[in-house]
N, C-alpha and C positions, 0 to 999 in steps of 0.2 A: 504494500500500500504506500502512493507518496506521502511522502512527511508531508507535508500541507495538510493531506487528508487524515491524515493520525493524530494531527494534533487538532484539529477542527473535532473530530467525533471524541476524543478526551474531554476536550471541554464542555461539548453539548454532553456528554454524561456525566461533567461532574454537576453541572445547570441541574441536570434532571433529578440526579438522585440527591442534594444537598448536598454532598459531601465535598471537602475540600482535598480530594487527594490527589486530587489531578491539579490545585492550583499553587503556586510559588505561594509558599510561607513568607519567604525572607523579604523583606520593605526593600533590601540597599541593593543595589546593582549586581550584576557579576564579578568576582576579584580577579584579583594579580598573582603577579609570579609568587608561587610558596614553594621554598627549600624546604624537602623534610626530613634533612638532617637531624631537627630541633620538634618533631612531629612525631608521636609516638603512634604504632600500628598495632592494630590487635592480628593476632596467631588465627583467630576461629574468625577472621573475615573470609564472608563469602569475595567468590572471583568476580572481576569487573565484565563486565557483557563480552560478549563472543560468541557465540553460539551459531551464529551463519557467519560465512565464508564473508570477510572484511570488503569493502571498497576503496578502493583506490582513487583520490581525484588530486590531482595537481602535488603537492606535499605532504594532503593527509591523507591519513588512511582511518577509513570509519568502522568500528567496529561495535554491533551489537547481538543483541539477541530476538531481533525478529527480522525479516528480509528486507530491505532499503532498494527504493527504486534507484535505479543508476541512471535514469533520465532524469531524475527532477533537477528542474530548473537552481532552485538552493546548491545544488552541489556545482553547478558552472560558475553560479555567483561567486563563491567560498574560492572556488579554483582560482579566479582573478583578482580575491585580496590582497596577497602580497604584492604582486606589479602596482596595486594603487596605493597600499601603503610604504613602500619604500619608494616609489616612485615620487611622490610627494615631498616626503621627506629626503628627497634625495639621495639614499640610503644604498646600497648594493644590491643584487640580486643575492638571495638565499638558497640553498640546497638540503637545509635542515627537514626532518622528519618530523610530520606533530601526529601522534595517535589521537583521535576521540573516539571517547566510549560514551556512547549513547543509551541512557537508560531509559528503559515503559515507558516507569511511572517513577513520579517524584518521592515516593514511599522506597523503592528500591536503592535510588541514589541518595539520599540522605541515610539510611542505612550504609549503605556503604560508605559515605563520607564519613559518618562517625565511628565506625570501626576504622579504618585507615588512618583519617586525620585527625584524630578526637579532638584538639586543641583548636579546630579553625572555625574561625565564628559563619554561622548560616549563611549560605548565599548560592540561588541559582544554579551558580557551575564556576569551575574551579581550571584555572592552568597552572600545573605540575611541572618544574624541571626538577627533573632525579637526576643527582650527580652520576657519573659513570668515572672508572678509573680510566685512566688516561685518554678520553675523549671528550667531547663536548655534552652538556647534557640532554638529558631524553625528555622530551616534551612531551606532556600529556593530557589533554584538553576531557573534563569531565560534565555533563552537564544531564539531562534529560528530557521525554519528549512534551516539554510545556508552552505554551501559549505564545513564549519569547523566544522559542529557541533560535531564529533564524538573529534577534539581537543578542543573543546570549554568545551564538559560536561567531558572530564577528568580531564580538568583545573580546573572547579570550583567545579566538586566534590569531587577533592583533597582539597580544601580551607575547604569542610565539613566536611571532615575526619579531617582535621586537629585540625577544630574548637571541634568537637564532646569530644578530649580524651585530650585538652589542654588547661590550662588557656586562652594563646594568644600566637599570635608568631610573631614576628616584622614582619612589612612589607614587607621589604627586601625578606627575608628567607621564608613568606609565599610563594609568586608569585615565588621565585627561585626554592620551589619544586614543587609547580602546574607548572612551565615551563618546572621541567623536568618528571613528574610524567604524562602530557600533550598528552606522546609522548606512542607507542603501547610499550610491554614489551621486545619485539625483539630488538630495538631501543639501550636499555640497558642507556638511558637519552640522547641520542648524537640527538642533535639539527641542522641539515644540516645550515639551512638558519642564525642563530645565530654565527653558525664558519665562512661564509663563509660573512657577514658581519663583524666581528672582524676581520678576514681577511684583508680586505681591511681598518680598521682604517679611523683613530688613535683610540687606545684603551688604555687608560690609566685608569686603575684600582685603585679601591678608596675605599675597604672594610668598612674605616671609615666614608666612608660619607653615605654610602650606609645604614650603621647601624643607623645613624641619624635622617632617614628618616622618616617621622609620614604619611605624606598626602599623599591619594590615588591618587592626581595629580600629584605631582612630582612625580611619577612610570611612565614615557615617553620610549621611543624605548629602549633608551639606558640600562637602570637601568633593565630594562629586561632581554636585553642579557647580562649583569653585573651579575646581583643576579643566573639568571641559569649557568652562569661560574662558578661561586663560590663552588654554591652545589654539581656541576657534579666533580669538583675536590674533595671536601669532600669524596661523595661517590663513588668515581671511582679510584684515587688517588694510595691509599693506605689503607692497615685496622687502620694506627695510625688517619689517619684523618677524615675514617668512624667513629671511636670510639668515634671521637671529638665532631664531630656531634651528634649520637647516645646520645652522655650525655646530650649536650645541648638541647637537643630534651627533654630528663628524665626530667631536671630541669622545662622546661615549661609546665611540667605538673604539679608542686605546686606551681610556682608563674609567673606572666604575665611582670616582671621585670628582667630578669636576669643577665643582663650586657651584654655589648658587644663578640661579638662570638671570634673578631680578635687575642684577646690574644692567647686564645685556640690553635685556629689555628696554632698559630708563635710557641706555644710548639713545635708542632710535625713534622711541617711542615720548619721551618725556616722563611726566609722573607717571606709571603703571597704573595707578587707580584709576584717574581721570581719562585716561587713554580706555580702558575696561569699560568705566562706565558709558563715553561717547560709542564705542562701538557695539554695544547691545544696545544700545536705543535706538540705532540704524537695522539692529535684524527686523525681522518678522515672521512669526510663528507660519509655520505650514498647513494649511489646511489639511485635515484628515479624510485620507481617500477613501 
């Protein structure tokens, strides 16, 4: 059955019977890169999906336990991620591997996230690099068949591109291009629900603090719609403040330290805030198709 259609008749039965098992619990967005070096696993975890013969499209390989149409359209989308995200960002071509494992029901994948990752706060779906000895690491895209899926695997297989051709990239600026990277390419990164909550405030913007940030926990609603503000001005802005970006993007591909982004910014840009604030007051929400 195509995913479209799998995840339409999920939701009309979770409608019908009241139950909420078919619908995302978690409020916050999909996460970032988690090392589980620092993540403990349980021994009696069931296996992650597999059970039909994997798909192959472009760098990932999909793996579940029910059969996947290899026409749907979502898998040619996904194939042409990377070219638009590195390309954007002016980045390199990648040759990195990302697995996803696609579960049912959102009952199975929260089971299994909390046996594997016990320590990671709720969300969606998850990208995994496992360290490997003397190679780069194994990417692993976890999520299931829910309502978001087709935002949920843009999300975090932007997290893989990311990880694939960069040392690291602060937290912040990870989640603020998977939030805008998230979104279809027509889009052009403009975030309806994100404006129109900023909208409504208070919104008082904090680049410095936002740069601070290390734990995948404090990344809450807000720092969300924060970090995707920030980026969409970068690349939307103007070319002085894409170039901005663009460089610091260059640099975290030789070192996973490079200092705060704000300076840069104030270069080209002026104040930060005031620059934020003048260019969301130029977007406009998207109509819903």
């Amino acid at each position: 059955m195509p995913l479209r259609v799998r995840i339409l008749a999920a939701s009309l039965l979770a409608a019908l019977a009241g139950c909420e098992t078919f619908r995302p619990t978690p409020v916050e967005p999909s996460e970032t890169v988690i090392r589980p070096e620092s993540v403990p696993r349980s021994a009696e975890a069931s296996p992650p999906p597999g059970k039909f013969p994997p798909v192959r499209r472009g760098n990932c390989v999909f793996y579940s336990d029910f059969a996947l149409d290899r026409a749907d359209p979502l898998f040619a989308e996904l194939e042409a991620l990377p070219d638009q995200v590195l390309g954007e960002l002016e980045l390199p071509p990648t040759s990195a591997i990302v697995q996803v494992f696609l579960f049912e029901t959102q009952e199975r994948y929260e089971s299994y996230m909390r046996a594997h990752y016990a320590k990671l706060p709720p969300r969606r779906a998850y990208m995994i690099a496992e360290p490997r000895v003397g190679g780069s690491d194994e990417l692993k895209v976890f999520t299931w068949m829910g309502e978001h899926l087709r935002t949920d695997l843009r999300h975090e297989l932007t997290h893989a591109i990311l990880h694939s051709v960069l040392k690291d990239v602060p937290l912040w600026l990870d989640e603020g291009l998977a939030g805008y990277f998230e979104l279809p390419p027509e889009n052009q990164g403009v975030n309806g629900q994100h404006l129109e909550q900023l909208a409504r405030g208070p919104f008082k913007p904090d680049l410095a603090r936002l740069e601070r940030l290390t734990d995948v926990a404090e990344m809450q609603k807000p720092e969300y719609r924060e970090a995707w503000a920030w980026v969409h001005l970068m690349l939307r802005s103007s070319p002085a403040t894409r170039q901005a970006l663009c460089d610091y993007m260059q640099t975290l591909r030789t070192t996973a330290k490079p200092g705060p982004l704000a300076p840069k910014l104030r270069e080209v840009a002026g104040e930060p805030d005031e620059a934020l604030y003048s260019h969301l007051t130029r977007l406009h929400i998207p109509r819903p198709r």
